[in-house]
C-alpha positions in Angstrom: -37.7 6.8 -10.8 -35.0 7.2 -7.9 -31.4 7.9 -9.6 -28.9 5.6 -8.7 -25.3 6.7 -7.5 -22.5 5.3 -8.7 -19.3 4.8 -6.3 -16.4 5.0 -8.3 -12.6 3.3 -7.5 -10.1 5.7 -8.1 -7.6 4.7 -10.4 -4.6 5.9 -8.2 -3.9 5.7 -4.7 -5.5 7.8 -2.3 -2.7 8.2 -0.4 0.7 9.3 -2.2 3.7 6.8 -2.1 5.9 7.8 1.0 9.7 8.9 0.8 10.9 6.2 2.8 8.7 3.4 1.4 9.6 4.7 -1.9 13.3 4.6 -1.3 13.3 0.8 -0.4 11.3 0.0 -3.0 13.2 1.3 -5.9 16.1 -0.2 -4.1 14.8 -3.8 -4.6 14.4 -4.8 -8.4 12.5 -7.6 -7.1 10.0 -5.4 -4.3 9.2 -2.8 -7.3 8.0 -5.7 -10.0 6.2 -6.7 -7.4 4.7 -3.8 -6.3 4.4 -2.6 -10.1 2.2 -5.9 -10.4 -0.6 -4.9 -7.8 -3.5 -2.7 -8.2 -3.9 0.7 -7.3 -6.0 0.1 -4.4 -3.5 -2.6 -2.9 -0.8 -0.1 -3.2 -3.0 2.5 -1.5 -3.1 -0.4 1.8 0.2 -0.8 1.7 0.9 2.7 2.2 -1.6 3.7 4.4 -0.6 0.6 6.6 2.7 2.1 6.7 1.8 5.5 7.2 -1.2 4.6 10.0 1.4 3.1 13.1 2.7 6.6 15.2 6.4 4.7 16.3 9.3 5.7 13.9 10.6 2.5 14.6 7.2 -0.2 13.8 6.8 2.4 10.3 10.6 1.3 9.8 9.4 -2.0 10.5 6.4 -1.7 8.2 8.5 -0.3 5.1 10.6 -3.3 5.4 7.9 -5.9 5.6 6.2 -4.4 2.7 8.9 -4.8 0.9 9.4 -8.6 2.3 5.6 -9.7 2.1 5.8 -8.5 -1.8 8.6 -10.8 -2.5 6.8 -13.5 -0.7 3.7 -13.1 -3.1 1.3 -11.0 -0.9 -0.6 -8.6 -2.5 -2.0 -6.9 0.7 -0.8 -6.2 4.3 -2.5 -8.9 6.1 -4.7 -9.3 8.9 -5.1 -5.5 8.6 -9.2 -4.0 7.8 -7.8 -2.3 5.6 -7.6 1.9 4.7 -10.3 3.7 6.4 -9.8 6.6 3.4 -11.1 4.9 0.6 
C-alpha cells in the first residue's frame, strides 16, 4: 500500500512581517485588530504582496493600502494569485 503525503499549512507566515509594513500597522489601532483578526496565511499575502513590487514608491503604496483594505474588511490583497512561496 502506497504511503500518502501529507502537505502541511504552516502556522506562521512564510515570509516575516516587514519594517515598514510593521510600522504602519502598529500605528493604526484599527489596521492591527484587523490584521490580528486574519489567519496566518492571509498575513503571509499581504506581506509578500508588499514585498513582491521592485518601485520604493508602489511598496509605499502597497503598505498603505494594506493597511486601508483591512479597515475596509478585506482579508486578502485582491485580484492578486496569490504568494508563489507557500
Amino acid at each position: 500500500m502506497k504511503s500518502v503525503s501529507k502537505k502541511t499549512i504552516p502556522a506562521e507566515p512564510v515570509h516575516s512581517l516587514p519594517a515598514d509594513l510593521r510600522k504602519v500597522l502598529f500605528a493604526d489601532p484599527e489596521a492591527r485588530a484587523k490584521w490580528e483578526d486574519i489567519t496566518p496565511l492571509a498575513r503571509n499575502e499581504w506581506i509578500c504582496w508588499v514585498i513582491s513590487v521592485k518601485k520604493p514608491e508602489t511598496r509605499k503604496q502597497h503598505v498603505e493600502r494594506v493597511r486601508t483594505e483591512l479597515k475596509e474588511g478585506m482579508r486578502r490583497p485582491c485580484c492578486w494569485p496569490g504568494c508563489p512561496h507557500r
